[in-house]
Structure formats: C-alpha cells, structure tokens
mmCIF file as gemmi writes it, N, C-alpha and C atoms, coordinates in Angstrom:
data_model
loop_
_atom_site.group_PDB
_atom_site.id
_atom_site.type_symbol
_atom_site.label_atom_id
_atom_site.label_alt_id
_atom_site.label_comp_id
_atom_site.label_asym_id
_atom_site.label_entity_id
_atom_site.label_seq_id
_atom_site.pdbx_PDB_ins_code
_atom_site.Cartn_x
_atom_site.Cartn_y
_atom_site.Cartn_z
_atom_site.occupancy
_atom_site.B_iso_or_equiv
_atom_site.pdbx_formal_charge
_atom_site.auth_seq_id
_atom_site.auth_asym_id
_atom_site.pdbx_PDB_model_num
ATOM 1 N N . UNK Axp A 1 ? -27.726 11.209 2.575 1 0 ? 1 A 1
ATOM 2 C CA . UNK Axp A 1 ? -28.43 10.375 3.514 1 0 ? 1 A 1
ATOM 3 C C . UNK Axp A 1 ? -27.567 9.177 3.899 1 0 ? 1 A 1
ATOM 4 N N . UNK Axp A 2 ? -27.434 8.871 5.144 1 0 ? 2 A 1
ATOM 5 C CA . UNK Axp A 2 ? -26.473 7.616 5.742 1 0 ? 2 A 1
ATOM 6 C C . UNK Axp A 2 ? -27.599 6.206 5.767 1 0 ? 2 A 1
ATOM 7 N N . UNK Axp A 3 ? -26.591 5.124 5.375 1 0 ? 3 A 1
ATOM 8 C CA . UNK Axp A 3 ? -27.55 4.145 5.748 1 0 ? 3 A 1
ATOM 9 C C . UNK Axp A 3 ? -26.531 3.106 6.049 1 0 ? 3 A 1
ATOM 10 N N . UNK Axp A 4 ? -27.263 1.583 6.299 1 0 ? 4 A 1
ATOM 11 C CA . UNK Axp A 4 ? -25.865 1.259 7.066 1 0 ? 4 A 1
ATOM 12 C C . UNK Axp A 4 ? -26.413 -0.221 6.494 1 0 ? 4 A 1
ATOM 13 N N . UNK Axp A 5 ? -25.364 -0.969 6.181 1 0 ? 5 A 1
ATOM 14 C CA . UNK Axp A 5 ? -25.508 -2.03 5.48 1 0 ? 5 A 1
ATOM 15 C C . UNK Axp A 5 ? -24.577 -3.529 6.755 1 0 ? 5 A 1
ATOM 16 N N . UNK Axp A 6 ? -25.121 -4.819 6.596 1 0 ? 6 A 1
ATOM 17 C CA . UNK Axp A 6 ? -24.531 -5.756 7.105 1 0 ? 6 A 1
ATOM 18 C C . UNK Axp A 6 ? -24.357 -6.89 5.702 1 0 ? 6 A 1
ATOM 19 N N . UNK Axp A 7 ? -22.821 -7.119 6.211 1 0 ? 7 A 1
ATOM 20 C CA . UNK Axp A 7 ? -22.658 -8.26 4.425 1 0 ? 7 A 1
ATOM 21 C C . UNK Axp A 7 ? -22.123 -8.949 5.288 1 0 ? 7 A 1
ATOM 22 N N . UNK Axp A 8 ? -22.303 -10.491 5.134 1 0 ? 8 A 1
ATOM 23 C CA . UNK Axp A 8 ? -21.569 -11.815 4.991 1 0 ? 8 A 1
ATOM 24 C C . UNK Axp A 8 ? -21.295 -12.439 3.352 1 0 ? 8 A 1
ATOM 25 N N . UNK Axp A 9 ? -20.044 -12.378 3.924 1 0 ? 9 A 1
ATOM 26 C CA . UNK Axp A 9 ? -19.148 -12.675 2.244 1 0 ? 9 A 1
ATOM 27 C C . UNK Axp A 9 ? -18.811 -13.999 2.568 1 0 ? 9 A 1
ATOM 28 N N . UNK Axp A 10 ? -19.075 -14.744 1.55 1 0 ? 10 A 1
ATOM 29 C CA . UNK Axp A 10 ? -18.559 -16.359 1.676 1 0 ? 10 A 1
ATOM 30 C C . UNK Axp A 10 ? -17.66 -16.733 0.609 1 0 ? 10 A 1
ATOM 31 N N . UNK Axp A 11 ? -17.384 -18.034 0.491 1 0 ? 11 A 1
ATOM 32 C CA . UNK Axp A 11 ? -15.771 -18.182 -0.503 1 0 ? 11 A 1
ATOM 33 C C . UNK Axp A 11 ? -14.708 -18.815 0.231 1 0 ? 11 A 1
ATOM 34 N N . UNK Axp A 12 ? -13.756 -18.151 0.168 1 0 ? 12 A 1
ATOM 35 C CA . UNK Axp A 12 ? -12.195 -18.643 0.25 1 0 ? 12 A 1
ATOM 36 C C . UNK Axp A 12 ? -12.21 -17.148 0.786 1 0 ? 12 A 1
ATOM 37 N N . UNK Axp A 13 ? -12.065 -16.749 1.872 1 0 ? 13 A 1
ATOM 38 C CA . UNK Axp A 13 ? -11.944 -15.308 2.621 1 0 ? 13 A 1
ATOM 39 C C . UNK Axp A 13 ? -11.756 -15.152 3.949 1 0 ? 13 A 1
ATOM 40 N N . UNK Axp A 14 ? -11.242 -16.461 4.439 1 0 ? 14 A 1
ATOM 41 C CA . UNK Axp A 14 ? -10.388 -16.477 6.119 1 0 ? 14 A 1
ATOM 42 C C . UNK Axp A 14 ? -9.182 -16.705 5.472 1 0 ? 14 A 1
ATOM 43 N N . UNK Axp A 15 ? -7.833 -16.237 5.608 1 0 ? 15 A 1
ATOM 44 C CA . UNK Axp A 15 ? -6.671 -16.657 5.677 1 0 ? 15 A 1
ATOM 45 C C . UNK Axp A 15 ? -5.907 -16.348 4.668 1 0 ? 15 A 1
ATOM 46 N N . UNK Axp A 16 ? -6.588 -15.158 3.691 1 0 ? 16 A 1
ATOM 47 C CA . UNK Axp A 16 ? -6.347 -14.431 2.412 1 0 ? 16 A 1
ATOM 48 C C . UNK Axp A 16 ? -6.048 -12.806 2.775 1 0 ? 16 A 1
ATOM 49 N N . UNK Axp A 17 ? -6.061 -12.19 3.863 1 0 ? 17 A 1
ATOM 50 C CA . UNK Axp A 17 ? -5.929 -10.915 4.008 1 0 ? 17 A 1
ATOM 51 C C . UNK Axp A 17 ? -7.566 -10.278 3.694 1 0 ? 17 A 1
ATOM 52 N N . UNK Axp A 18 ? -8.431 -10.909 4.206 1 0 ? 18 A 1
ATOM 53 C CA . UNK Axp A 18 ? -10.476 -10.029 3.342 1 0 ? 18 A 1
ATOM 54 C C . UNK Axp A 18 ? -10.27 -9.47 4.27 1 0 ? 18 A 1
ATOM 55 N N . UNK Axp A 19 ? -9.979 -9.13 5.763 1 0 ? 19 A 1
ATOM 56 C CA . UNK Axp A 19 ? -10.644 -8.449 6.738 1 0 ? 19 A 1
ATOM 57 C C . UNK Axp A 19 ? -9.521 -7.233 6.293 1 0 ? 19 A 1
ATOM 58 N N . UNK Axp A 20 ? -8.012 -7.184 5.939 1 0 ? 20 A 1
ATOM 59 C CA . UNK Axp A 20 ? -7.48 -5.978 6.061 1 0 ? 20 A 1
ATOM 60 C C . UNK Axp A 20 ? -7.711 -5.514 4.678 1 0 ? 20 A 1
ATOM 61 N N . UNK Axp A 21 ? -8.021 -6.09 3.271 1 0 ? 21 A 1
ATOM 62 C CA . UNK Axp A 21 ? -9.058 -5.573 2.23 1 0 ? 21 A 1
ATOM 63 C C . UNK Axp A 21 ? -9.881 -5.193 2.69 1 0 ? 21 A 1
ATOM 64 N N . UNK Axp A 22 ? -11.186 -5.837 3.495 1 0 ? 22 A 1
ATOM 65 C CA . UNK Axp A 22 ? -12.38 -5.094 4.119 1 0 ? 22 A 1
ATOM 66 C C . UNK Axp A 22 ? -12.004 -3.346 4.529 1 0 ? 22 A 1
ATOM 67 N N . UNK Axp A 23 ? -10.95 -3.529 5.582 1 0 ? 23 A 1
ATOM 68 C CA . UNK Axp A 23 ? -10.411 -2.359 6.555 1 0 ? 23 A 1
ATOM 69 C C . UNK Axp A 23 ? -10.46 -1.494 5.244 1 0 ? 23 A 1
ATOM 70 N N . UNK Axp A 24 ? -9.519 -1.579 4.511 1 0 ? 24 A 1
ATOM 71 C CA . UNK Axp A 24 ? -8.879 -0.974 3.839 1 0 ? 24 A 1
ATOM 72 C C . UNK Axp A 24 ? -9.978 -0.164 2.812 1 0 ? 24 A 1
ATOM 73 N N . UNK Axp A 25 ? -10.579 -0.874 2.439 1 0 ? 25 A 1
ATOM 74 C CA . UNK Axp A 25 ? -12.013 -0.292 1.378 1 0 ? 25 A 1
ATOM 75 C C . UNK Axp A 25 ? -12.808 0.654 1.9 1 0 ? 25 A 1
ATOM 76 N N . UNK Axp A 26 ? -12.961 0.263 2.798 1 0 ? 26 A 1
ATOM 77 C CA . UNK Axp A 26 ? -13.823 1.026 4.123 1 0 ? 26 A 1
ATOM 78 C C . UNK Axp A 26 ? -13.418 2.318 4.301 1 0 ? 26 A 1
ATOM 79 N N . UNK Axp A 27 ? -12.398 2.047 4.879 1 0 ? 27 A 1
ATOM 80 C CA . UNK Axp A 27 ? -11.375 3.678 5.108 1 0 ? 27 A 1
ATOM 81 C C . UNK Axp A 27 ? -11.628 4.496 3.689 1 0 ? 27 A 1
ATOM 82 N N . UNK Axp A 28 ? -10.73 3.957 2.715 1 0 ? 28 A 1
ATOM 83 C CA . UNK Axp A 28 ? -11.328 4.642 1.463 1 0 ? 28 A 1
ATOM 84 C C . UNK Axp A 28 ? -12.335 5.27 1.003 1 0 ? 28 A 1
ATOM 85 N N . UNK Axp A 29 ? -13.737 4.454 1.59 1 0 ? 29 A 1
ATOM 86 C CA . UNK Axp A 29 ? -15.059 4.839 0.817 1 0 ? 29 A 1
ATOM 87 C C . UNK Axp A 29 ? -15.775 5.867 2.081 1 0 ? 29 A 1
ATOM 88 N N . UNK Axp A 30 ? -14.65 5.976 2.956 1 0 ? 30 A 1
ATOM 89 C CA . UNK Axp A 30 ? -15.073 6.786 4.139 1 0 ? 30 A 1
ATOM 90 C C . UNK Axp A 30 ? -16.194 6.333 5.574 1 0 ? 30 A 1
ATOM 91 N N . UNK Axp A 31 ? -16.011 4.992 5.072 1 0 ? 31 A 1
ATOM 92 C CA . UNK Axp A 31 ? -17.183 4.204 6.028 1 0 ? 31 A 1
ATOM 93 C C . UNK Axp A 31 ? -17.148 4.259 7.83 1 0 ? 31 A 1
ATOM 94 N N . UNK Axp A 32 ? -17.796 3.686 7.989 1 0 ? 32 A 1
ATOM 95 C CA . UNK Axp A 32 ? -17.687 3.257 9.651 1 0 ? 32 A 1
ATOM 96 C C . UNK Axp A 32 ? -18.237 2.455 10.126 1 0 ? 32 A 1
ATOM 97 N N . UNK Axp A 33 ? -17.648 1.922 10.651 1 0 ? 33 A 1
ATOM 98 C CA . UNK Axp A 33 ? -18.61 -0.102 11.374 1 0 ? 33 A 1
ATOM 99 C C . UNK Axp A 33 ? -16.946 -0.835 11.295 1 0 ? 33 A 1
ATOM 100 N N . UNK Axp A 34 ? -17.594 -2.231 11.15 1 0 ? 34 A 1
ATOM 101 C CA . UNK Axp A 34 ? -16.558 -3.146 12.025 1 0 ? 34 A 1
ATOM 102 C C . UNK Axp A 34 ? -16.71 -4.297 10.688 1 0 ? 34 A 1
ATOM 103 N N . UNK Axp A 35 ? -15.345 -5.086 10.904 1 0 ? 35 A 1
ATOM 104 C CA . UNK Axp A 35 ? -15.482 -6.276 9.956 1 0 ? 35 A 1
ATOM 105 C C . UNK Axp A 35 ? -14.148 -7.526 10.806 1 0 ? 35 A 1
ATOM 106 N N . UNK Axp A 36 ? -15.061 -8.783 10.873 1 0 ? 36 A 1
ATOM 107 C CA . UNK Axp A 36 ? -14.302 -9.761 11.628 1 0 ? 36 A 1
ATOM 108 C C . UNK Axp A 36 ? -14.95 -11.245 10.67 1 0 ? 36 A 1
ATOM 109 N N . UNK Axp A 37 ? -13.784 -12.232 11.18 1 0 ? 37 A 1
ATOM 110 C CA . UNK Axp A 37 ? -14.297 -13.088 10.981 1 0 ? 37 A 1
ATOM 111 C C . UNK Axp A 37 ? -15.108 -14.459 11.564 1 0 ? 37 A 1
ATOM 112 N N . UNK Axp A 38 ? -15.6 -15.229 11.018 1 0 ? 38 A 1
ATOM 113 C CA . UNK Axp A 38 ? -16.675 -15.843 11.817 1 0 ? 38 A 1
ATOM 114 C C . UNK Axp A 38 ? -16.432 -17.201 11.859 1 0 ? 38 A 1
ATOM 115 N N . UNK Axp A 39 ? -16.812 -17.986 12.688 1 0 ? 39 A 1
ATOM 116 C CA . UNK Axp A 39 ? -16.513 -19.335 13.238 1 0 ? 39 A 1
ATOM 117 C C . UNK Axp A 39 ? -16.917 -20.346 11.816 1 0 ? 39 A 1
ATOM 118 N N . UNK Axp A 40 ? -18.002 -19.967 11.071 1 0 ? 40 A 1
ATOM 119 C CA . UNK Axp A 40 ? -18.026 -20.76 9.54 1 0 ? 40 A 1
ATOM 120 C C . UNK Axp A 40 ? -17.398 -20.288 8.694 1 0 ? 40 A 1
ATOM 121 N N . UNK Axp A 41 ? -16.537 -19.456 8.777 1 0 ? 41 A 1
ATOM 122 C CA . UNK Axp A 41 ? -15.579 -19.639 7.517 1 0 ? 41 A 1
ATOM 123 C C . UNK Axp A 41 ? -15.872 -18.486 6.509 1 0 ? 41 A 1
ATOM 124 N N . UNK Axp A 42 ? -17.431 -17.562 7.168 1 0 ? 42 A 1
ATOM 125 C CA . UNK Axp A 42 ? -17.523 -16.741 5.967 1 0 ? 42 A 1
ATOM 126 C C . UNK Axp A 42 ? -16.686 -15.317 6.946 1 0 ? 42 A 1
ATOM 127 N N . UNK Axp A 43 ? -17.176 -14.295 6.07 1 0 ? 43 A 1
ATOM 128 C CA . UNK Axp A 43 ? -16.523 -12.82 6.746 1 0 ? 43 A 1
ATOM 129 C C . UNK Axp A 43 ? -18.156 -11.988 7.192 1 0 ? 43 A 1
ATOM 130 N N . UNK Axp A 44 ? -17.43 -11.439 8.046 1 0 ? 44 A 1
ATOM 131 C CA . UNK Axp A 44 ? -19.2 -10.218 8.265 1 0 ? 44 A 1
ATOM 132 C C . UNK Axp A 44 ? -18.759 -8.92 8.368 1 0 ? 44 A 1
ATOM 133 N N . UNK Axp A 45 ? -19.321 -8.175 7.275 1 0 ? 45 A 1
ATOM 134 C CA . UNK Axp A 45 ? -19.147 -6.748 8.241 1 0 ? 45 A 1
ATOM 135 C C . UNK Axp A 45 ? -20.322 -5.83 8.044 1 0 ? 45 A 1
ATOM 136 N N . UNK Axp A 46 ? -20.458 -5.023 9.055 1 0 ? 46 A 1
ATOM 137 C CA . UNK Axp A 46 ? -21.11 -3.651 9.111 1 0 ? 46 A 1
ATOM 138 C C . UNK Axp A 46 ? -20.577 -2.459 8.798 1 0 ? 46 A 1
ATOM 139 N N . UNK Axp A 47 ? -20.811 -1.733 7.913 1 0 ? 47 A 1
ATOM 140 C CA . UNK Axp A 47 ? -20.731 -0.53 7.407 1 0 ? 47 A 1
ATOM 141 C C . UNK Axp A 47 ? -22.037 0.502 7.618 1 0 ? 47 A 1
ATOM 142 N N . UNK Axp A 48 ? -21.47 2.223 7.97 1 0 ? 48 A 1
ATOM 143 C CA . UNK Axp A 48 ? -22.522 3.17 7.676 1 0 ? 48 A 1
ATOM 144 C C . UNK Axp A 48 ? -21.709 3.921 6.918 1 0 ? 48 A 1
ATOM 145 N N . UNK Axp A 49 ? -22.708 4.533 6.242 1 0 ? 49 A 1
ATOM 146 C CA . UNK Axp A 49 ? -21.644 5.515 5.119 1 0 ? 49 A 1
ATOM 147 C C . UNK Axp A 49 ? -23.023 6.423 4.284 1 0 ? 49 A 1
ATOM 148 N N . UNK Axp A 50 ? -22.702 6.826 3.376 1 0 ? 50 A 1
ATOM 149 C CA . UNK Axp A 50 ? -23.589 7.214 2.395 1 0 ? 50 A 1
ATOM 150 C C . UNK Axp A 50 ? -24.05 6.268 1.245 1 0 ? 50 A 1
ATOM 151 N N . UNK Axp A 51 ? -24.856 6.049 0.836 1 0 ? 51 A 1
ATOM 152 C CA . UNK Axp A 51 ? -25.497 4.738 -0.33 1 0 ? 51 A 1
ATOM 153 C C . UNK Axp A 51 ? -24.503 4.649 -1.403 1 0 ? 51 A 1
ATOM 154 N N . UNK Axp A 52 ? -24.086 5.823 -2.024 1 0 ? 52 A 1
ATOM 155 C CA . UNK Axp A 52 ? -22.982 5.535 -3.102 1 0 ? 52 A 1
ATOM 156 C C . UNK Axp A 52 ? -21.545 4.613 -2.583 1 0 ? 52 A 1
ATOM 157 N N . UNK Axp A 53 ? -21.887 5.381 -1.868 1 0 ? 53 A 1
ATOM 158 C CA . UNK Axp A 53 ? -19.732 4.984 -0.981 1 0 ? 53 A 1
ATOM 159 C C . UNK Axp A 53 ? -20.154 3.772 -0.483 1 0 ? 53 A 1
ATOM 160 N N . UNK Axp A 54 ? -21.728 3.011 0.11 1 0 ? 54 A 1
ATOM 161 C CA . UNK Axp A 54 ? -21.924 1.974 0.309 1 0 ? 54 A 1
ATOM 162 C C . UNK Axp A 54 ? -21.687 0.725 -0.647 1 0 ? 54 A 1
ATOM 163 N N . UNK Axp A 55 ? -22.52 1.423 -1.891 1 0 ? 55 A 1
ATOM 164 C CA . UNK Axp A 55 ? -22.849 0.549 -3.073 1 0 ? 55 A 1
ATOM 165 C C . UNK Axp A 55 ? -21.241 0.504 -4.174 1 0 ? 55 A 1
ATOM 166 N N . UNK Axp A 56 ? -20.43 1.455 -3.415 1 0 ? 56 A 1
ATOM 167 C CA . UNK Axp A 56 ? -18.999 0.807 -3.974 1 0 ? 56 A 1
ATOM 168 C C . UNK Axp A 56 ? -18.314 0.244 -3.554 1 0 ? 56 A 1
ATOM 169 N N . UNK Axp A 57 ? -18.652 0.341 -1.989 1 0 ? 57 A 1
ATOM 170 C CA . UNK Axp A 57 ? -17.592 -0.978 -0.816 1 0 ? 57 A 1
ATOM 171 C C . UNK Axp A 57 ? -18.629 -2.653 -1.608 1 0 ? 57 A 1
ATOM 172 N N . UNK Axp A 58 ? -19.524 -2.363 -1.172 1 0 ? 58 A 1
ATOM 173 C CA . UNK Axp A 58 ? -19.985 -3.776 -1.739 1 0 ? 58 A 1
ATOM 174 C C . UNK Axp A 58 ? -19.26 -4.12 -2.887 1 0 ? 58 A 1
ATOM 175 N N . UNK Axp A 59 ? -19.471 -3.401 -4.188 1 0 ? 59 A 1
ATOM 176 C CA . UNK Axp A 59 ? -18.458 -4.1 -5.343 1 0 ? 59 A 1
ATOM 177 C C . UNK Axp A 59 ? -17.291 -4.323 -4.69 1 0 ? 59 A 1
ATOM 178 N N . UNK Axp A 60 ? -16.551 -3.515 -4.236 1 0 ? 60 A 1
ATOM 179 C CA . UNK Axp A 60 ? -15.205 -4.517 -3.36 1 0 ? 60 A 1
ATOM 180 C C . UNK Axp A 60 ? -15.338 -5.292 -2.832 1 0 ? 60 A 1
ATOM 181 N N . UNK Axp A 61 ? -16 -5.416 -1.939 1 0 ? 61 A 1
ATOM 182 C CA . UNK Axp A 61 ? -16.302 -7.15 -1.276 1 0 ? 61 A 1
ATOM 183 C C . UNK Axp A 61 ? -16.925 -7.874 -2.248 1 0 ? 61 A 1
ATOM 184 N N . UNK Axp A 62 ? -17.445 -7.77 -3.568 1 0 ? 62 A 1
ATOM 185 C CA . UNK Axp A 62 ? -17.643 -8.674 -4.323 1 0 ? 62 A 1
ATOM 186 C C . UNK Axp A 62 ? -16.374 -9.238 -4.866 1 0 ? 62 A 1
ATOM 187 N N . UNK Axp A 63 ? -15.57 -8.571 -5.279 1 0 ? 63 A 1
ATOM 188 C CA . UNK Axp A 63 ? -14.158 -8.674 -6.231 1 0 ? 63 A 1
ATOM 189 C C . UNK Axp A 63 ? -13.251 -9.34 -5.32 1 0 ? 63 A 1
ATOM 190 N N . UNK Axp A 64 ? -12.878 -8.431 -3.653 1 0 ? 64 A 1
ATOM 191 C CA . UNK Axp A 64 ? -11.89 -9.419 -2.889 1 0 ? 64 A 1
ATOM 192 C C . UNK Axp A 64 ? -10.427 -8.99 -3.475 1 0 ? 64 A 1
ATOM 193 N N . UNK Axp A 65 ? -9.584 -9.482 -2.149 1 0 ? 65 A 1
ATOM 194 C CA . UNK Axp A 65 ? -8.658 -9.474 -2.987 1 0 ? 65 A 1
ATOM 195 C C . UNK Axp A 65 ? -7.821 -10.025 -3.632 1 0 ? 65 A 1
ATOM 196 N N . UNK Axp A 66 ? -6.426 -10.582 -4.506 1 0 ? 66 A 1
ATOM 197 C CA . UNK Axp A 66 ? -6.503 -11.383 -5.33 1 0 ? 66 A 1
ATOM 198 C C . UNK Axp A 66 ? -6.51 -12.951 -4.928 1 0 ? 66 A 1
ATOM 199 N N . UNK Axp A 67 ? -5.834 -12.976 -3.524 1 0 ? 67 A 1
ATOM 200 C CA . UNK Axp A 67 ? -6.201 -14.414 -2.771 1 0 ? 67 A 1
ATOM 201 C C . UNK Axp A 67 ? -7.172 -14.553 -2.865 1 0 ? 67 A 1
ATOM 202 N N . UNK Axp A 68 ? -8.059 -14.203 -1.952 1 0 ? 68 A 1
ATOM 203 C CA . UNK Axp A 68 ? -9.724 -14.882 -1.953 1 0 ? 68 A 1
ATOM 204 C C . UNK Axp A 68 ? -10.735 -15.198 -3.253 1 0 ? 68 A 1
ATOM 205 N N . UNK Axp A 69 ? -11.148 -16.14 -3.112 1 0 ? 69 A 1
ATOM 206 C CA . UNK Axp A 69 ? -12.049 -16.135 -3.755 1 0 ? 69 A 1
ATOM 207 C C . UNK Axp A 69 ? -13.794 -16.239 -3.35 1 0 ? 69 A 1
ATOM 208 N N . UNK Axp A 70 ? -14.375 -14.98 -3.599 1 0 ? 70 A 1
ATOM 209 C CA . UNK Axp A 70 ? -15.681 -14.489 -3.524 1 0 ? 70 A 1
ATOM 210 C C . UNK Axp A 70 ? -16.763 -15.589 -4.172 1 0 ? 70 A 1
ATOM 211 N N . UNK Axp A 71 ? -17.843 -15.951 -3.178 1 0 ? 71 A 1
ATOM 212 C CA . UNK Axp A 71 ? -18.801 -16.769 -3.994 1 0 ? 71 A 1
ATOM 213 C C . UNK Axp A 71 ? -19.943 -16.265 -3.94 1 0 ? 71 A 1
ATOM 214 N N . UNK Axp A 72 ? -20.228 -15.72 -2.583 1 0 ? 72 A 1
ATOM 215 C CA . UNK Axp A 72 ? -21.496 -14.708 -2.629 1 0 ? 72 A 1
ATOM 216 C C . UNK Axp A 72 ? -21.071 -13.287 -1.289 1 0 ? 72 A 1
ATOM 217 N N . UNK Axp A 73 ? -22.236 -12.621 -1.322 1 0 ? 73 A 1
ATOM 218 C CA . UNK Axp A 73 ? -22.278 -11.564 -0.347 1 0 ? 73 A 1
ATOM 219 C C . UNK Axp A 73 ? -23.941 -11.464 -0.238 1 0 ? 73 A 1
ATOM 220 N N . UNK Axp A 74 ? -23.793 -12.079 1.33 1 0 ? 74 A 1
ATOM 221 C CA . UNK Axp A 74 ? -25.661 -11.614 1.492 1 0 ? 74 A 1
ATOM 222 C C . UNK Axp A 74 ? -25.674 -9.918 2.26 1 0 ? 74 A 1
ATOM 223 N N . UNK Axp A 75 ? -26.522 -9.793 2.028 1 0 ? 75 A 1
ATOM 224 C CA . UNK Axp A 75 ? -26.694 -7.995 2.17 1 0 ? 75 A 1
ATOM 225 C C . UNK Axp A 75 ? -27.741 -7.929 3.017 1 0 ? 75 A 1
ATOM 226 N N . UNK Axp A 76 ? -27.922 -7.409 4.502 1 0 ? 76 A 1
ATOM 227 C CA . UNK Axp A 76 ? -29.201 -6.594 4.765 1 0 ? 76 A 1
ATOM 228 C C . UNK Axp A 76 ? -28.921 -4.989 5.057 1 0 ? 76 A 1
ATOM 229 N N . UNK Axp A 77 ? -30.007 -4.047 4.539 1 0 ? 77 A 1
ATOM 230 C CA . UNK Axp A 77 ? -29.879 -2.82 4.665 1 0 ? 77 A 1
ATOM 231 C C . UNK Axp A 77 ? -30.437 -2.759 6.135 1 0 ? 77 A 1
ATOM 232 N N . UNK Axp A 78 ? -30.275 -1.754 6.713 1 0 ? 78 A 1
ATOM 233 C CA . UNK Axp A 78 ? -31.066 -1.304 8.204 1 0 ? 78 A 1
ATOM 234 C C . UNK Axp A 78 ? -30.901 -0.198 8.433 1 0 ? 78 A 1
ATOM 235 N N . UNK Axp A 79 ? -31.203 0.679 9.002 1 0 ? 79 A 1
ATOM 236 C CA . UNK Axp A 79 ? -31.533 2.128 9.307 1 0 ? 79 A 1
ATOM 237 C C . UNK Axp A 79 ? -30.47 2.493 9.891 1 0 ? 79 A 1
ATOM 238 N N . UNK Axp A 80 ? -30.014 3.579 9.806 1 0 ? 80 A 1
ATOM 239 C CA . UNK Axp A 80 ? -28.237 4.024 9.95 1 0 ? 80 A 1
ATOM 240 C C . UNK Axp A 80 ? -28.278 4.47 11.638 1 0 ? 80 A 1
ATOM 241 N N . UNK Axp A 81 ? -27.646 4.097 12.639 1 0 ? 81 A 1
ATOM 242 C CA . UNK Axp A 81 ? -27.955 4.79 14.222 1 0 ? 81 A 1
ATOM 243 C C . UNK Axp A 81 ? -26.341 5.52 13.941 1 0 ? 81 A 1
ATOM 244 N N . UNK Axp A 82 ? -25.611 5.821 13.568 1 0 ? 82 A 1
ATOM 245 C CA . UNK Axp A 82 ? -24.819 7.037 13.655 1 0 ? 82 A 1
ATOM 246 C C . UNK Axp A 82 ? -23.982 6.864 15.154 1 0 ? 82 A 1
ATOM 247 N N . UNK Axp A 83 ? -23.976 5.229 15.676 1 0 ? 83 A 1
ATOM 248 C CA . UNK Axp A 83 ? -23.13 4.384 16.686 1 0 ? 83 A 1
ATOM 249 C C . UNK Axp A 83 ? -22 4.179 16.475 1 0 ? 83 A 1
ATOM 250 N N . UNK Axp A 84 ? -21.532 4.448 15.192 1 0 ? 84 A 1
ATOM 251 C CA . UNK Axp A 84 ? -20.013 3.796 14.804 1 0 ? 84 A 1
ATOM 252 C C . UNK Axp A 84 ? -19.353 5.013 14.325 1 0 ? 84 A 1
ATOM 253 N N . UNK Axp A 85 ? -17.801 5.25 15.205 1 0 ? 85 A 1
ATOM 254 C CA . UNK Axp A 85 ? -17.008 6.14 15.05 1 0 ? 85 A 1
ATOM 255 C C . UNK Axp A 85 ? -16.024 5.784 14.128 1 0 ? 85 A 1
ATOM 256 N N . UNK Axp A 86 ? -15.427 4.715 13.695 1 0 ? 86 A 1
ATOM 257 C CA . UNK Axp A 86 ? -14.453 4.643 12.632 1 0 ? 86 A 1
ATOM 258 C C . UNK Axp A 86 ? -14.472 2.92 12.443 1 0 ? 86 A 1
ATOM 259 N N . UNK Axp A 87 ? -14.033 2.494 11.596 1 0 ? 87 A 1
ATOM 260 C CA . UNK Axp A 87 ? -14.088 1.046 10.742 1 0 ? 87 A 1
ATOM 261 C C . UNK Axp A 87 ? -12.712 0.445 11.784 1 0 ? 87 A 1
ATOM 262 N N . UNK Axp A 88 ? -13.214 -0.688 12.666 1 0 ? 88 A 1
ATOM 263 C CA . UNK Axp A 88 ? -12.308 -1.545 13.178 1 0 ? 88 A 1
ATOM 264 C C . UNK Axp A 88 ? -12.324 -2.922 12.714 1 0 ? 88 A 1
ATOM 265 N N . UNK Axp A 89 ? -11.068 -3.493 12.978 1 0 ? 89 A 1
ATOM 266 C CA . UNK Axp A 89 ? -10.843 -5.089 12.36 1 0 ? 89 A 1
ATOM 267 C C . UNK Axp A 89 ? -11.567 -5.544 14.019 1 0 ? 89 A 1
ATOM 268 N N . UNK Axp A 90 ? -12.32 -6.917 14.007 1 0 ? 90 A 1
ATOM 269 C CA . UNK Axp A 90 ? -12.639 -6.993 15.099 1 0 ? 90 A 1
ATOM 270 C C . UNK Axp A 90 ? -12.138 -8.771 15.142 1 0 ? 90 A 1
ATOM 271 N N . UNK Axp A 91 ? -11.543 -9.003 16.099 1 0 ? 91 A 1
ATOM 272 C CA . UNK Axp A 91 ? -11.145 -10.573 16.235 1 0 ? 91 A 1
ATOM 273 C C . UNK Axp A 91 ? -11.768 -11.569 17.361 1 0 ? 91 A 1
C-alpha cells in the first residue's frame, strides 16, 4: 500500500548538504516527491513510497548527515495521489 508523507526537518540543515542526503535516501528507499529548502531555515519534503521504505527515510531525516544537526521532524501523513514520478531537489 503507497502512502505519502510531508516532513519539515529543523536544526542546522541549510548549508550542510540535507537536500542531496534527502535526494539521496529517497532514491534508495525507492521514493518519489520533492525536497527543497525553505525561507526559515528548516527543510521540507514530500515523499510517496510504501510505509516501510517511508518509515526508514524518516529515520534518515532524523539522523542527517554528519554536518547537520537534526532537532526535530514534523510529519503529516496524507493519502498517496500517485502525482509524483521520481524524487527532485527543488530550489
């Protein structure tokens, strides 16, 4: 079953490489959606995927990578529309 998740990650995560970690996790966990960053300083992205491959990109955006430092990740789930063809960096 696909479902599709939106995270804003806050911290130390503009100017550390999070969005090409983001990219990069994504691809891995086989995802699709978009991840950019935002005028306050946190990161956002959208992912659809399957709940497992979801619920392991999140532990990556919890962890980060070794630059950043992670303070939270707010999470909303929402119903998967099957709109997103592959995981882009968006600027």
């Amino acid at each position: 079953m696909t479902e599709r998740v939106r995270a804003v990650v806050h911290g130390r995560v503009q100017a550390v490489g999070f969005r090409a970690f983001v990219y990069d996790r994504a691809r891995f966990h086989g995802l699709h959606g978009w991840v950019r960053n935002r005028p306050d300083g946190t990161v956002e992205c959208l992912a659809e995927g399957r709940r497992t491959d979801i619920d392991a990109f999140l532990a990556d955006l919890r962890e980060g990578p070794p630059s950043a430092r992670v303070k939270d990740v707010e999470t909303i789930f929402e119903a998967a529309r099957g709109d997103l063809e592959t995981f882009d960096v968006r600027f």
